[in-house]
TIMI-2910 file (N, C-alpha, C, CB; in pm, 1 decimal, decimal comma, always signed):
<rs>
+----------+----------+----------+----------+----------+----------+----------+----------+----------+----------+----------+----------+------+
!      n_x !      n_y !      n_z !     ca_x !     ca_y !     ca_z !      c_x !      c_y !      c_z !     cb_x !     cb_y !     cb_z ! resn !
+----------+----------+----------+----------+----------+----------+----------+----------+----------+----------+----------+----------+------+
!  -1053,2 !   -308,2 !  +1827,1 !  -1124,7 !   -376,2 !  +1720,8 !  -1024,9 !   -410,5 !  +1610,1 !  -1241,9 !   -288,3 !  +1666,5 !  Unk !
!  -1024,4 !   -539,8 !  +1566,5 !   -941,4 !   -569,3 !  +1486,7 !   -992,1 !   -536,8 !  +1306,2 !   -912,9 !   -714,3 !  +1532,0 !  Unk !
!   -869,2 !   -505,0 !  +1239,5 !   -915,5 !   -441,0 !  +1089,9 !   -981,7 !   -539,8 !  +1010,3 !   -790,0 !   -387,5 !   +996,5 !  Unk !
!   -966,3 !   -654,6 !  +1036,7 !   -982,7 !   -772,9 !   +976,8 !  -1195,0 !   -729,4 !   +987,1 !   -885,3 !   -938,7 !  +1087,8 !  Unk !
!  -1225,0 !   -733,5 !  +1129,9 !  -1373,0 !   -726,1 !  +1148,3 !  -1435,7 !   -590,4 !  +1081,8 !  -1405,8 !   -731,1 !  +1309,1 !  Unk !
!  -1329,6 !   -484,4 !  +1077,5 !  -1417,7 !   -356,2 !  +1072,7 !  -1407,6 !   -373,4 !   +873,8 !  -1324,3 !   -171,7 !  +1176,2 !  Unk !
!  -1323,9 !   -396,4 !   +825,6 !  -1313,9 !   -447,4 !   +677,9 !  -1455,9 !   -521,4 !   +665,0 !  -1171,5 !   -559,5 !   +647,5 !  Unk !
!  -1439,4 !   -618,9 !   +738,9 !  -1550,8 !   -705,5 !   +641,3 !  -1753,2 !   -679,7 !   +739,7 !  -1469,7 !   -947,6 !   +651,5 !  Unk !
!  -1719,1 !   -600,0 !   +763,6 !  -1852,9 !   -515,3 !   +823,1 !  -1917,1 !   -382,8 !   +686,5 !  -1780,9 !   -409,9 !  +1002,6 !  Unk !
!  -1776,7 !   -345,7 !   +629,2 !  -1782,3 !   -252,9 !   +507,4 !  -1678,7 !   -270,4 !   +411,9 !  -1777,4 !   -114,0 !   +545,4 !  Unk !
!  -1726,9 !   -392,6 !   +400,8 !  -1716,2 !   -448,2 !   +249,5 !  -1745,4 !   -399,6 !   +104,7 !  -1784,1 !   -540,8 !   +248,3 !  Unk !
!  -1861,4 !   -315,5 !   +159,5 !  -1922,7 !   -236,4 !    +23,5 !  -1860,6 !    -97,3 !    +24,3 !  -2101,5 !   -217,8 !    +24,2 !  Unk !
!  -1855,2 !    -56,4 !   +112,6 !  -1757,8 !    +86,0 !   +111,4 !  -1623,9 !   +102,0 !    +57,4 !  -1730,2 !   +128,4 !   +241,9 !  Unk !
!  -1552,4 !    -30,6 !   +117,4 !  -1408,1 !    -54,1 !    +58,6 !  -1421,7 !    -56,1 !   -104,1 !  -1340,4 !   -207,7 !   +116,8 !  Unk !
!  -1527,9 !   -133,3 !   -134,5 !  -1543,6 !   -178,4 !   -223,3 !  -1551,5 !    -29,5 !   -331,0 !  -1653,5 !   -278,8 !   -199,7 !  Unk !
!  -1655,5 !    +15,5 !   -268,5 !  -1651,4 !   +163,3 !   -358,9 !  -1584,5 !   +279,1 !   -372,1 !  -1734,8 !   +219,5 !   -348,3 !  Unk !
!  -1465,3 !   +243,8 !   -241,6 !  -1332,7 !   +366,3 !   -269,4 !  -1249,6 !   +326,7 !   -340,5 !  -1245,2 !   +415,8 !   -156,7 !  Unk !
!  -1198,8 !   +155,7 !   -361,6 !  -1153,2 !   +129,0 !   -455,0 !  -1182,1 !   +140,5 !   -571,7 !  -1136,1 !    +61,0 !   -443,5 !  Unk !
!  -1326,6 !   +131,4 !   -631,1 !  -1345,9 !   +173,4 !   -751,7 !  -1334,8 !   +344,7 !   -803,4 !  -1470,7 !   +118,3 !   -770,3 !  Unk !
!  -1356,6 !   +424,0 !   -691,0 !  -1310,2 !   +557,1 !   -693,0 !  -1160,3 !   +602,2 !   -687,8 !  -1369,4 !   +611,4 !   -592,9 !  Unk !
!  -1083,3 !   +533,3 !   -658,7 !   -969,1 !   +506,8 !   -655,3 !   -941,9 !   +501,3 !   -784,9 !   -939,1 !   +408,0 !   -583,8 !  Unk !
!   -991,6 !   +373,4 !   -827,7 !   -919,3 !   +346,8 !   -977,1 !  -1029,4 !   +464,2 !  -1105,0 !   -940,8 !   +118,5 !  -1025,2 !  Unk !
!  -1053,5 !   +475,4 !  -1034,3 !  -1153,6 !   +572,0 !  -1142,1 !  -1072,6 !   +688,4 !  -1137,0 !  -1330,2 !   +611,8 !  -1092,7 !  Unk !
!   -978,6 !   +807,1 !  -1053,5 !   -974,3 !   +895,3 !  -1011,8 !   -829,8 !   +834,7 !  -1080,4 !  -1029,4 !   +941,3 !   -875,3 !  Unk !
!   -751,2 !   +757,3 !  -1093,8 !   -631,3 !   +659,4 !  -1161,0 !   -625,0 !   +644,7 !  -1315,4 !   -649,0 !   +506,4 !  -1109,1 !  Unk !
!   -749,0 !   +633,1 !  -1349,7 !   -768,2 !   +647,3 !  -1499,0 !   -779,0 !   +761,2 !  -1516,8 !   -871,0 !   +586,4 !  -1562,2 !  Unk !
!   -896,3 !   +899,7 !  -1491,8 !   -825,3 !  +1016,1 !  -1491,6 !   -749,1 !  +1081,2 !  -1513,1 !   -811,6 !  +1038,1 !  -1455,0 !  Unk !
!   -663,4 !  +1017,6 !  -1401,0 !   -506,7 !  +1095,1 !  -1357,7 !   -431,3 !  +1055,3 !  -1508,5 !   -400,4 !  +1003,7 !  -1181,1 !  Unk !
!   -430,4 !   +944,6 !  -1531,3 !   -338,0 !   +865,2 !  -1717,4 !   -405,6 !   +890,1 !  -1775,1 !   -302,6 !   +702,3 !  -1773,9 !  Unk !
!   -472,8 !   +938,5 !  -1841,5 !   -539,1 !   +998,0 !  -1928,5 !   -503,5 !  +1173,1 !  -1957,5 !   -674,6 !   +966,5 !  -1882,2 !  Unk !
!   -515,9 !  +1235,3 !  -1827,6 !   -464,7 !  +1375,2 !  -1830,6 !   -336,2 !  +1390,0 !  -1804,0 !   -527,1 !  +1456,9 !  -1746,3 !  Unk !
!   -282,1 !  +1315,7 !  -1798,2 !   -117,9 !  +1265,8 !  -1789,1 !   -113,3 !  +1295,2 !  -1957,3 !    -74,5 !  +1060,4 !  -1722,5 !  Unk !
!   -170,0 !  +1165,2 !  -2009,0 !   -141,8 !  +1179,9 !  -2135,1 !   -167,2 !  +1298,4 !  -2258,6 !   -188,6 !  +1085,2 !  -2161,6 !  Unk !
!   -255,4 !  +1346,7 !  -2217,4 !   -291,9 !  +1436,5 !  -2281,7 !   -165,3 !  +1591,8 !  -2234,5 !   -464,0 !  +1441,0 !  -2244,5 !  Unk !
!   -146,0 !  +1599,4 !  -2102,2 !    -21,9 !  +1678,5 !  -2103,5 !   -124,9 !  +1751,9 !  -2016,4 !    +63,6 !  +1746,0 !  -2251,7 !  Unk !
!   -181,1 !  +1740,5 !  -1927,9 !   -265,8 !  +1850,5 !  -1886,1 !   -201,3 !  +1876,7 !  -1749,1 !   -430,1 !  +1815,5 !  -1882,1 !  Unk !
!   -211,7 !  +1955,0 !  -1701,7 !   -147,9 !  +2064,9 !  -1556,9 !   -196,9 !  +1964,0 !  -1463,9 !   -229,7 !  +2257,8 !  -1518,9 !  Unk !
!   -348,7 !  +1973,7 !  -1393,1 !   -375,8 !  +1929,7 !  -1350,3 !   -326,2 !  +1775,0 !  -1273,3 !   -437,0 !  +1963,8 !  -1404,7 !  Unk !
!   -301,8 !  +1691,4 !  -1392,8 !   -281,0 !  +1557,7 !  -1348,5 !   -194,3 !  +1516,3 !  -1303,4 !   -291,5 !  +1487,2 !  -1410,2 !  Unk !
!   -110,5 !  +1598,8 !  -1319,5 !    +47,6 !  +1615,9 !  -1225,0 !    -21,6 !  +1623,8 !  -1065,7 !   +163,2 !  +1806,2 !  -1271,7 !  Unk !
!    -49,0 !  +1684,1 !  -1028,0 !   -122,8 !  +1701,0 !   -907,9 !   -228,6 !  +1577,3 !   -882,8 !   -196,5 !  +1840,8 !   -916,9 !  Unk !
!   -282,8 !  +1540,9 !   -954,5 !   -405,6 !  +1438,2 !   -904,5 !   -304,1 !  +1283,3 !   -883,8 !   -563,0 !  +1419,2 !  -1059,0 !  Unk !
!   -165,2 !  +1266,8 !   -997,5 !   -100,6 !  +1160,4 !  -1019,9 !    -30,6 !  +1176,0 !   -820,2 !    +20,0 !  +1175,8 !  -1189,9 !  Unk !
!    +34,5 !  +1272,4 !   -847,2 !   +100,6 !  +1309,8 !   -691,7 !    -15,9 !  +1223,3 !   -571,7 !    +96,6 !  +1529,6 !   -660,4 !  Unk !
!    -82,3 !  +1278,5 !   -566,7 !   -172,9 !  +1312,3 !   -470,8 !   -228,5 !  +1148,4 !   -453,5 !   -289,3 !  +1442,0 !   -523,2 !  Unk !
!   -264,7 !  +1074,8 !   -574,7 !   -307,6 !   +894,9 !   -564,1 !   -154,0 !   +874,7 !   -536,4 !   -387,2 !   +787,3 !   -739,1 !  Unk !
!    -51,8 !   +876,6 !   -541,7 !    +92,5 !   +824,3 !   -505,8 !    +72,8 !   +830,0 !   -366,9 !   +228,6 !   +912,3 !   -559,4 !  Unk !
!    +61,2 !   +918,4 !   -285,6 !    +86,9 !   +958,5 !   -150,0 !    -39,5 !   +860,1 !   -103,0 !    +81,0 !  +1141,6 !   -113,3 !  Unk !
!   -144,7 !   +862,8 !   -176,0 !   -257,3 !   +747,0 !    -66,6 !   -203,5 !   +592,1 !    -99,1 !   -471,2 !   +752,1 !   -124,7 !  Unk !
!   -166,3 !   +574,4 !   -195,2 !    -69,5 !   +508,4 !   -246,8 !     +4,8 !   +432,9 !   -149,8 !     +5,2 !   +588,7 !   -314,6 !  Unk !
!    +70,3 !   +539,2 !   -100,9 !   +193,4 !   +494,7 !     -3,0 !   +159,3 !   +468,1 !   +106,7 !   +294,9 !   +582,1 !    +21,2 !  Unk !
!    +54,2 !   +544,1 !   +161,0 !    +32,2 !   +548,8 !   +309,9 !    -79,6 !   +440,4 !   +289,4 !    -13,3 !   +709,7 !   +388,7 !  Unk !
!   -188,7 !   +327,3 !   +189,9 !   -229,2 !   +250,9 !   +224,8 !   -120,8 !    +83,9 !   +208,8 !   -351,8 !   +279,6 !   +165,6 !  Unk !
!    +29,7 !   +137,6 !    +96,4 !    +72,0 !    +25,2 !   +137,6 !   +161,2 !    -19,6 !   +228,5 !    +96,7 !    -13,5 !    +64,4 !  Unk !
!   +186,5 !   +102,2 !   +294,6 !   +264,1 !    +90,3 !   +442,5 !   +154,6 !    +43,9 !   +570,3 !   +336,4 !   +261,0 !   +485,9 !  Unk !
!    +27,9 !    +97,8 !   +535,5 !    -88,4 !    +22,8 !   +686,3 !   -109,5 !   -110,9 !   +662,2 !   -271,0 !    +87,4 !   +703,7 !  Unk !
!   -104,1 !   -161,5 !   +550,1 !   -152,5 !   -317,8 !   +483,2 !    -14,8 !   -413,6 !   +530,8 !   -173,7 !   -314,4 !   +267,0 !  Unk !
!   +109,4 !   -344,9 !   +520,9 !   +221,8 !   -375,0 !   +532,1 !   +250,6 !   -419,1 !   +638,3 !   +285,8 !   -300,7 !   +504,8 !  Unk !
!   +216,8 !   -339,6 !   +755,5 !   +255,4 !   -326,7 !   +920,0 !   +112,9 !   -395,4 !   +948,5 !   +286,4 !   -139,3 !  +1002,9 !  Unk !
!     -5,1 !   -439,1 !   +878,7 !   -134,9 !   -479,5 !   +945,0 !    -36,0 !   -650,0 !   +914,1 !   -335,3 !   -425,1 !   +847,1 !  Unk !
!     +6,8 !   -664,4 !   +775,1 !     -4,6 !   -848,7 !   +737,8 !   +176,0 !   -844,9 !   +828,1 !    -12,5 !   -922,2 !   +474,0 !  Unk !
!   +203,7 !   -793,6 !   +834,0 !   +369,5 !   -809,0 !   +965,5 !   +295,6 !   -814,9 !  +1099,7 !   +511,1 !   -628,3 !   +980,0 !  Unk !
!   +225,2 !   -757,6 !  +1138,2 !   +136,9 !   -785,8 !  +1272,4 !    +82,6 !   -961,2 !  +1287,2 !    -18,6 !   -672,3 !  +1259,4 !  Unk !
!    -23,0 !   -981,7 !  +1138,1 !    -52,9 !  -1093,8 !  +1176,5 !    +50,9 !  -1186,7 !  +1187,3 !   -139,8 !  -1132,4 !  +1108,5 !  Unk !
!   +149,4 !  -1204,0 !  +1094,1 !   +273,2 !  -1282,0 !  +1042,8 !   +303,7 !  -1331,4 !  +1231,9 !   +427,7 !  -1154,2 !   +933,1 !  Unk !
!   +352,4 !  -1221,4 !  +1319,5 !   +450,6 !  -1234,3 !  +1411,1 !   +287,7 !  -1316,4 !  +1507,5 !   +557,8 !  -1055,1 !  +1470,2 !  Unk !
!   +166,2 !  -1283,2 !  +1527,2 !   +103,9 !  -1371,6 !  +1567,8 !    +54,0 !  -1443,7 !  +1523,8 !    +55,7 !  -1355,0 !  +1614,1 !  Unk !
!    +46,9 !  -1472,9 !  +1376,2 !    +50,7 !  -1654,2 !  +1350,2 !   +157,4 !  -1725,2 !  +1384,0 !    +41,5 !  -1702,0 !  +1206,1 !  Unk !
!   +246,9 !  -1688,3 !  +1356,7 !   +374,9 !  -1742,0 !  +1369,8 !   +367,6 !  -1768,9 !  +1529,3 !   +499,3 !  -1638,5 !  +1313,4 !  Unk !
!   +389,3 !  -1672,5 !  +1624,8 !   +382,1 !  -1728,4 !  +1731,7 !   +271,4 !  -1826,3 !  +1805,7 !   +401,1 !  -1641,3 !  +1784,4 !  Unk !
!   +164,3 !  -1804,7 !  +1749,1 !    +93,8 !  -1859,8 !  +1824,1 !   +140,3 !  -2057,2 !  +1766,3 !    -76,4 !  -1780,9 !  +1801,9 !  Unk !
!   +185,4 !  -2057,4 !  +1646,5 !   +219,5 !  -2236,2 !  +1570,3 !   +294,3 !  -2250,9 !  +1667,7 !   +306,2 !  -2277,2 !  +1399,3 !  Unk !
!   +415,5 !  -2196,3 !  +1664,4 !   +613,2 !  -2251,0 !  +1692,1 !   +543,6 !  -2267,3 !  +1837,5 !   +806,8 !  -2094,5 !  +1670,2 !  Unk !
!   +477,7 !  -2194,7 !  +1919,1 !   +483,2 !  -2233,4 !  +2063,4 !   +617,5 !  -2174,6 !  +2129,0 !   +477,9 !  -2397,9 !  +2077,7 !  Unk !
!   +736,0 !  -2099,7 !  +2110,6 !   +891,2 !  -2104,2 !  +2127,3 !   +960,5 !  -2242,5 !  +2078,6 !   +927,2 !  -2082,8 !  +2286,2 !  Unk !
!   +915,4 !  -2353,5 !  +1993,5 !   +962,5 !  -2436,7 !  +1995,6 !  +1030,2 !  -2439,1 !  +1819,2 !   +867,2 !  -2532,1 !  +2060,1 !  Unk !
!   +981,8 !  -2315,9 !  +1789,8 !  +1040,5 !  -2349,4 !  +1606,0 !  +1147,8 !  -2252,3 !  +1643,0 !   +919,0 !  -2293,4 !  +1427,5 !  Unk !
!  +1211,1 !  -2235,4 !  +1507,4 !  +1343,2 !  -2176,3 !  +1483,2 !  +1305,6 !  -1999,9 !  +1509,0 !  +1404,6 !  -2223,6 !  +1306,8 !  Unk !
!  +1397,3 !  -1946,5 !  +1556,6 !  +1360,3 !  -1808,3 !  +1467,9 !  +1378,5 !  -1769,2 !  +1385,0 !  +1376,0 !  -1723,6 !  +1485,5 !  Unk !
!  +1447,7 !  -1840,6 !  +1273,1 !  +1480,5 !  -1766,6 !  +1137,0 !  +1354,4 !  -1777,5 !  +1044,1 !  +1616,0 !  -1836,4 !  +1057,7 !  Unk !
!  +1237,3 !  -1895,9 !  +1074,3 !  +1150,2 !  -1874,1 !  +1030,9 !  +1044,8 !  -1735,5 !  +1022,8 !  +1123,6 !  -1959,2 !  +1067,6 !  Unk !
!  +1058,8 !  -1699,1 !  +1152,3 !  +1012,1 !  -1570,1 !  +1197,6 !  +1049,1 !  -1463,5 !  +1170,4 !  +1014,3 !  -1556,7 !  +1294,9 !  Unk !
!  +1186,5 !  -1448,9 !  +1162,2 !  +1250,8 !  -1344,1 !  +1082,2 !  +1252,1 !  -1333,1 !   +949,6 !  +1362,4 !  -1339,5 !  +1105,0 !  Unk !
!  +1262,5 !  -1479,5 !   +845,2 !  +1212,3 !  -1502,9 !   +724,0 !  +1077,6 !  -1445,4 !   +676,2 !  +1209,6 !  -1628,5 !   +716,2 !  Unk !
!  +1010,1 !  -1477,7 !   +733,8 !   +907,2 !  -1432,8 !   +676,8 !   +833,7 !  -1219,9 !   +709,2 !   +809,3 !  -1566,2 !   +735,3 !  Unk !
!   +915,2 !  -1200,3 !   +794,9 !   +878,5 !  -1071,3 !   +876,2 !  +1003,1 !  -1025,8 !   +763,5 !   +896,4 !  -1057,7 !  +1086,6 !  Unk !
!  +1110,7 !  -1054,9 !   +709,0 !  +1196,3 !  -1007,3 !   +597,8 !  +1131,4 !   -979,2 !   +442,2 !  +1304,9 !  -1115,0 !   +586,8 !  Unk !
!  +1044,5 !  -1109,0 !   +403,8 !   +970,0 !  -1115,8 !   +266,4 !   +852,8 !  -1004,5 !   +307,7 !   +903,6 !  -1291,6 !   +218,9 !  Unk !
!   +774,8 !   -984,2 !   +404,3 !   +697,5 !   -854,2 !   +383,6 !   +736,8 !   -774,4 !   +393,6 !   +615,3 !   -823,2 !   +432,2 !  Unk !
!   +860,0 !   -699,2 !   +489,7 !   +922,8 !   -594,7 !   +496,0 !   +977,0 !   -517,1 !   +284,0 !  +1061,2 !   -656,8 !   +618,8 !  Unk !
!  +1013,9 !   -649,7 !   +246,2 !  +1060,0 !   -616,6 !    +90,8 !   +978,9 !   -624,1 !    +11,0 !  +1152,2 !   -688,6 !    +32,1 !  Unk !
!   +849,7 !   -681,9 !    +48,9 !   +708,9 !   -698,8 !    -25,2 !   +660,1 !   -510,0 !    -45,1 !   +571,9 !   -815,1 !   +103,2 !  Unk !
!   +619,3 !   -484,6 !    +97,9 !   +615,9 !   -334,6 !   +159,2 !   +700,1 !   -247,3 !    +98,7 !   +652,5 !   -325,6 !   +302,1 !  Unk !
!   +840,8 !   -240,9 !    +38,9 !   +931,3 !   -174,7 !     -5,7 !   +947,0 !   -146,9 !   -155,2 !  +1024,5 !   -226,9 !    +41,1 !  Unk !
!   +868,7 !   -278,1 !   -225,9 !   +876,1 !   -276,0 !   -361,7 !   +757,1 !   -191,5 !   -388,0 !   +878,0 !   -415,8 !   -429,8 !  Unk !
!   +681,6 !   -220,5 !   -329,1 !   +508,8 !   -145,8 !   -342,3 !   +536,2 !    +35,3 !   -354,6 !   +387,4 !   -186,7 !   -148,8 !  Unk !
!   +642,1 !    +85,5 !   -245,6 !   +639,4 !   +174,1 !   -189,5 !   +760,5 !   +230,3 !   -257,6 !   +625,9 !   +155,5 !    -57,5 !  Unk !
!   +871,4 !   +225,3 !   -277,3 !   +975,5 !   +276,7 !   -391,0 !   +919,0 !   +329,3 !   -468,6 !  +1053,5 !   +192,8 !   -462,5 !  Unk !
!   +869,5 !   +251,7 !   -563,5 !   +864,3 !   +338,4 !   -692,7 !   +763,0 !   +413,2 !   -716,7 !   +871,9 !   +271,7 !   -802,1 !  Unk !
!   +652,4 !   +436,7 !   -603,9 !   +554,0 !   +569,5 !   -600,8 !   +618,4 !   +706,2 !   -530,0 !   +411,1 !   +529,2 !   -509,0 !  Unk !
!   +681,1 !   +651,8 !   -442,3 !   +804,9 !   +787,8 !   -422,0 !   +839,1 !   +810,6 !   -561,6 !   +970,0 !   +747,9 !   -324,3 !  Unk !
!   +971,4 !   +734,8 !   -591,0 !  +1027,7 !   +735,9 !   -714,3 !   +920,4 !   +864,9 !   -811,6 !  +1025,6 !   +557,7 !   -774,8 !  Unk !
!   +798,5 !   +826,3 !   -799,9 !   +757,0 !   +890,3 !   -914,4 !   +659,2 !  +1006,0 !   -869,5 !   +692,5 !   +788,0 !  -1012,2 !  Unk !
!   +669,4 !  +1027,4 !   -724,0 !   +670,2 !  +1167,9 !   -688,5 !   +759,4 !  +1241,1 !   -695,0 !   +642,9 !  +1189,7 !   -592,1 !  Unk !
!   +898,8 !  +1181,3 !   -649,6 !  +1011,2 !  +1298,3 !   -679,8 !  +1035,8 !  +1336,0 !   -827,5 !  +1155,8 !  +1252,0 !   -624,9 !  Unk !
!   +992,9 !  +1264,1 !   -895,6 !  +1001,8 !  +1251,3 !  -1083,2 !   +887,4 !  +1412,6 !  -1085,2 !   +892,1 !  +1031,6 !  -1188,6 !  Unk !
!   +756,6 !  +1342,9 !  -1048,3 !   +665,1 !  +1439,9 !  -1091,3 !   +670,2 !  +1566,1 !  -1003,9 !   +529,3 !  +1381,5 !  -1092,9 !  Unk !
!   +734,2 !  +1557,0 !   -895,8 !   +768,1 !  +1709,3 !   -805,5 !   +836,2 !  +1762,7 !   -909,9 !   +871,3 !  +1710,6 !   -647,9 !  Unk !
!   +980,0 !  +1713,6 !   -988,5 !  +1067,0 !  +1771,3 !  -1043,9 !  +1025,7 !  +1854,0 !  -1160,3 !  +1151,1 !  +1687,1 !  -1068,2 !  Unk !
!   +937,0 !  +1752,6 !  -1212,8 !   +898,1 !  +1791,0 !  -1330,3 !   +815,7 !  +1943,7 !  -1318,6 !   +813,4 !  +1671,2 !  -1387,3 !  Unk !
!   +769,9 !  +1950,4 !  -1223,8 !   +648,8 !  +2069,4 !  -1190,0 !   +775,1 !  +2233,3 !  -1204,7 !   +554,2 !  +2033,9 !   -959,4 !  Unk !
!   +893,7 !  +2216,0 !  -1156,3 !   +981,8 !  +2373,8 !  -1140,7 !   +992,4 !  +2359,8 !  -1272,4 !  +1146,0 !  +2402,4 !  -1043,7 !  Unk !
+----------+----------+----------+----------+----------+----------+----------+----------+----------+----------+----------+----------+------+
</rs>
C-alpha cells in the first residue's frame, strides 16, 4: 500500500498529531525557557521524532523522484538529471536533519 493512499485515508489523524506535535513543541520552549528539568527531555525526545519523520519523508519523496523520473526519460534523458535531483533531496533531508542532532548533542551535553 502506497503512503501517499494510507495518508490521505487519515487525513484527520495526521492532522491531529501534528497539532499535538506542535502543541507538545510549544511546551517543550516554554519550559526551555523558563529553565525547567523536564524540557530538556521533552526538547530531546520531539528532536528524535524529528529526525526519524524527516528521514521517512526524505527516502518516501527520493522514492517518488527516481519513479517519476523514470517513468518521463523512458532511458532516453540524461542521467545527471536523475542524479540532480536525487542530490537536492538527499541535502534537502540533511539540512532538516543536522541541526536536530546538532541540538541533541547540545542538550545531551548540557544534562552532565
Amino acid at each position: 500500500m502506497k503512503l501517499g493512499a494510507v495518508l490521505g485515508r487519515h487525513v484527520v489523524a495526521v492532522g491531529v498529531a501534528h497539532l499535538g506535535f506542535a502543541l507538545a513543541s510549544l511546551l517543550a520552549g516554554v519550559g526551555l525557557l523558563r529553565l525547567l528539568r523536564w524540557s530538556r527531555l521533552l526538547t530531546v525526545l520531539l528532536c528524535w521524532l524529528s529526525v526519524a519523520y524527516a528521514l521517512a519523508v526524505g527516502a518516501h519523496l527520493l522514492g517518488l523522484w527516481w519513479l517519476v523520473v523514470g517513468e518521463v526519460m523512458q532511458q532516453e534523458g540524461p542521467l545527471l538529471a536523475q542524479l540532480g535531483g536525487s542530490v537536492l533531496l538527499v541535502l534537502l533531508t540533511l539540512a532538516l536533519v543536522v541541526p536536530l542532532v546538532l541540538m541533541v548533542r547540545y542538550l545531551r551535553r548540557a544534562d552532565g
